[in-house]
C-alpha positions as CSV (number, residue, x, y, z in Angstrom):
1,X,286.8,186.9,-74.9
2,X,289.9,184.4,-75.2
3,X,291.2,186.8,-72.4
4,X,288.1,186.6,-70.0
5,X,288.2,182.8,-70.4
6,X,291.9,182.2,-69.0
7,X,291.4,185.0,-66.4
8,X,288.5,182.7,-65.5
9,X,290.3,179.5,-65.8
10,X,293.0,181.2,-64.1
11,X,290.9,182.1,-60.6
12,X,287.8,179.2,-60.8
13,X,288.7,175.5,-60.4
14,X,287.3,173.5,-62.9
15,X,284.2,171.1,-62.6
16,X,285.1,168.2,-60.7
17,X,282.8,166.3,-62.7
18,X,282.6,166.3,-66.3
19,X,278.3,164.2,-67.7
20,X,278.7,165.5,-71.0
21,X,282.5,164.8,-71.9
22,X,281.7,161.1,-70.3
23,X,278.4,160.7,-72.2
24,X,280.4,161.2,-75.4
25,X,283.3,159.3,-74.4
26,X,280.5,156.3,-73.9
27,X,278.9,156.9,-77.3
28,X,282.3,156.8,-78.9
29,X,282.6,153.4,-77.6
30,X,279.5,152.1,-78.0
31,X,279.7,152.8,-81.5
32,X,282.7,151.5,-82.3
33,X,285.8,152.5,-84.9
34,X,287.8,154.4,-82.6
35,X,290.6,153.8,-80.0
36,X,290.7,154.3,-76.3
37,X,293.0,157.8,-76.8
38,X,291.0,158.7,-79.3
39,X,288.0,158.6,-77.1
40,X,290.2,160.0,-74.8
41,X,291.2,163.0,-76.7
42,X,287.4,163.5,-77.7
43,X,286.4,163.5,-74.4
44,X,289.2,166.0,-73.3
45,X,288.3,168.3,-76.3
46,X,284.8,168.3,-74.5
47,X,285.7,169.0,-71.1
48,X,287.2,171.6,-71.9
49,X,284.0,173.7,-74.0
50,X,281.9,172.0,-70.4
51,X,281.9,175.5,-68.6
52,X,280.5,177.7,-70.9
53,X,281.6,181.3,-71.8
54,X,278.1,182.8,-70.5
55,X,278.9,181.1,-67.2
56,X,282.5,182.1,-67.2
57,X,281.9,186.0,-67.7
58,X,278.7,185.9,-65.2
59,X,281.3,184.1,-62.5
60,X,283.6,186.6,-63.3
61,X,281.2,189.5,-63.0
62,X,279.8,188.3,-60.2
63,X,283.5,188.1,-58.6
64,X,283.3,191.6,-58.4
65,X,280.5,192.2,-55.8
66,X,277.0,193.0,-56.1
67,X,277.9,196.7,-55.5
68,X,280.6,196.8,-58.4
69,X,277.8,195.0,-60.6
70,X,275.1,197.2,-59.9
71,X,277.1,200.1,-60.7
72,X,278.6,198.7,-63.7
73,X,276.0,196.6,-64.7
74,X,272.9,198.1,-63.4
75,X,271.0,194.9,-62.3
76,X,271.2,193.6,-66.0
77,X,274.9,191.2,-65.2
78,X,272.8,188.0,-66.6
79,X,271.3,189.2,-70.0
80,X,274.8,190.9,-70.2
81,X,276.8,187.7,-70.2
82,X,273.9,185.8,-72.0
83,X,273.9,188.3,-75.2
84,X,278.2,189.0,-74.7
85,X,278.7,185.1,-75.3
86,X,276.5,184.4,-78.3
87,X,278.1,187.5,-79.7
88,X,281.4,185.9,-79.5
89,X,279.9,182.9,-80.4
90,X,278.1,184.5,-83.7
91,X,281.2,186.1,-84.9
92,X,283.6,183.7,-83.9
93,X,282.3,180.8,-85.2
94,X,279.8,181.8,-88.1
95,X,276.5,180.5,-86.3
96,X,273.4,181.8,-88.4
97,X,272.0,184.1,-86.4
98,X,268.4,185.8,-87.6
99,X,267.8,187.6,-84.4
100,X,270.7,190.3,-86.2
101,X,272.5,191.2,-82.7
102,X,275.5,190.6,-83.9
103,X,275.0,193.4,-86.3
104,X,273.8,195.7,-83.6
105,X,277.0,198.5,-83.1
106,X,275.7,198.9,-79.2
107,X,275.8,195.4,-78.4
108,X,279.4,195.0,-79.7
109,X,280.8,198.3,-78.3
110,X,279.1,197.6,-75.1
111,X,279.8,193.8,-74.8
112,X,283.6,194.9,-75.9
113,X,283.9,197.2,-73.5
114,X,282.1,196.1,-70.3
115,X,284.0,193.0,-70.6
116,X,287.2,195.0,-70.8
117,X,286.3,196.4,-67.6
118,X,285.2,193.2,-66.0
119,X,288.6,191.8,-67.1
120,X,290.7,195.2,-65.9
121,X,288.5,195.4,-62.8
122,X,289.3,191.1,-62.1
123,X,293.0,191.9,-62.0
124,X,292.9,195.0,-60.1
125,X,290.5,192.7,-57.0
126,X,293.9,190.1,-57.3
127,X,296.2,192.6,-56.7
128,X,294.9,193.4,-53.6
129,X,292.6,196.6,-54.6
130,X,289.9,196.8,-52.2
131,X,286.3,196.0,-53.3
132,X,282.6,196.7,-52.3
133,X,281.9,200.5,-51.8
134,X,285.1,201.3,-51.6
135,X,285.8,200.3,-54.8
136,X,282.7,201.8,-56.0
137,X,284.4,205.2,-54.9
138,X,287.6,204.4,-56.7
139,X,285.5,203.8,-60.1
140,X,283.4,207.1,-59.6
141,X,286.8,208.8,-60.2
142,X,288.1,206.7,-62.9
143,X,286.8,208.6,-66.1
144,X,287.1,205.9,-68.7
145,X,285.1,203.2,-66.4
146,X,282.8,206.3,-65.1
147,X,281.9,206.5,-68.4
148,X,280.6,202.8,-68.3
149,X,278.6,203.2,-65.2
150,X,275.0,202.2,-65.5
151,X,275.6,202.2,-69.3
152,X,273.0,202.5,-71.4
153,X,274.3,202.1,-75.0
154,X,272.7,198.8,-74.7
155,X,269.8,197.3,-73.5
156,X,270.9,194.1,-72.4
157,X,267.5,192.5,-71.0
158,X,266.0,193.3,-74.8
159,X,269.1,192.2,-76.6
160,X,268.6,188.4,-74.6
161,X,265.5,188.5,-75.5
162,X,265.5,189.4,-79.0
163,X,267.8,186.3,-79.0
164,X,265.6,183.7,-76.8
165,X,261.9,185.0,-76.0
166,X,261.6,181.5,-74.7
167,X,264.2,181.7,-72.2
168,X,264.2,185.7,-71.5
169,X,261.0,187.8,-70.9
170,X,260.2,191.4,-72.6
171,X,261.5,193.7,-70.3
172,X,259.3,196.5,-68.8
């Protein structure tokens, strides 16, 4: 994941704008005790968590064409990067997480893997490969990322909403 992030960093500008980072910068202030490069370094600590992962490996997904997506991703790129991030986020940072995704061996091989490929498949579009179809073509003979095409060793739309029924429907 540390990898998709500086790929990401690496090909996205940065928000222009940062709300939250200034909102806790202001509350520091307001509240007193701490020194202007304090605040400062608070608010720089924030600005740099103010894109989050999810949105990172969606852009970078998404960076790849809807063609590339639908064949890698088939139509589920969304609950993909939803469940991938609070898996990294889970085991990463010891979040308590009842929804028990993090102990599901499909999500973790497929959130490893498809974002291996989005990563591999990132670099190959900046060196100049071609993309669209014709990319699509060059996968179908790739046998390791064949082998990730339409995957189904998870069900990404269920996984998100096992997580978040709020936020994510059943799937059909």
């Amino acid at each position: 994941m540390n990898a998709a992030e500086t790929l990401h960093r690496s090909l996205h500008a940065g928000p222009t704008e940062y709300p939250f980072a200034e909102r806790v910068r202001q509350s520091l202030k307001d509240f007193g005790g701490f020194s202007s490069e304090e605040r400062r370094a608070v608010r720089d600590a924030v600005k740099f968590t103010e894109t989050s992962l999810e949105n990172r490996l969606l852009a970078l997904a998404e960076g790849l064409g809807s063609e590339v997506c639908e064949w890698l991703f088939n139509g589920n790129v969304r609950p993909w990067a939803y469940v991938t991030a609070r898996l990294r986020n889970v085991l990463s940072h010891g979040f308590a997480a009842p929804d028990g995704v993090h102990d599901d061996p499909g999500a973790l091989v497929g959130a490893l893997r498809l974002t291996e490929a989005v990563i591999r498949l990132r670099l190959f579009l900046e060196a100049g490969l071609p993309s669209g179809t014709r990319l699509v073509s060059q996968l179908e003979r790739d046998r390791g990322l064949r082998s990730l095409s339409k995957q189904s060793i998870a069900d990404w739309p269920l996984l998100a909403h096992r997580i978040n029924s709020r936020q994510w429907s059943q799937p059909h």
